[in-house]
C-alpha angles and dihedrals in degrees: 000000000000108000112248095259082220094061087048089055092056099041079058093047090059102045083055091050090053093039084055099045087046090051093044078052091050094049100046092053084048085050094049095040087052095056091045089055093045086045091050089048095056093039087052084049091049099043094043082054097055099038082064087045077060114045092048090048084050090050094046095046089044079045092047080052108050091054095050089045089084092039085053089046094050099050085052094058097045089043081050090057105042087048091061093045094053091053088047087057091046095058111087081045101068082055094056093043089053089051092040096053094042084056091050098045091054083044091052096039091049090054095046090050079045092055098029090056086040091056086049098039120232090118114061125192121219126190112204 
């Protein structure tokens, strides 16, 4: 039982065409591994770019800071001062409003018992 030398031949052809179809797959993959990796180098460029962007932004913002933190302790001590000065001011004056609206409220309560005595009438008013 010799193998047909034909059949040999195109057992061989299609081995090729499958050796072919499994190199076009290998160099496509070759192809496609080649542009990630080009893609990833020029990310990692990118990204290494910006992270310094970044960082010197981040050092210049901690540095503007730094040079408004005195200015900013020194309004709220100002702030603190003039607040106590004004309730020191104020002072004498929450005494006033407390007479002023005790005064008020004898005033207010003297015209409501007029008016009220008035309505009922035990107080007449007579016009010359």
């Amino acid at each position: 039982m010799n193998p047909d030398p034909n059949s040999q031949s195109a057992d061989i052809k299609v081995i090729m065409a499958q050796m072919e179809g499994v190199q076009n797959t290998l160099d496509e993959i070759k192809t496609t591994l080649k542009c990630m990796n080009d893609w990833r180098s020029s990310f990692e460029l990118l990204y290494t770019g910006e992270h310094v962007k970044l960082e010197e932004s981040t050092k210049a913002a901690h540095r503007r800071l730094d040079l408004l933190e005195p200015k900013v302790d020194e309004l709220a001590k100002t702030l603190l001062s003039s607040t106590q000065a004004i309730e020191h001011a104020l002072g004498p004056l929450k005494t006033q409003a407390k007479i002023i609206a005790w005064v008020g409220g004898i005033l207010g309560t003297s015209i409501i018992l007029l008016i009220w005595a008035i309505i009922i009438g035990q107080v007449q008013l007579v016009f010359p």
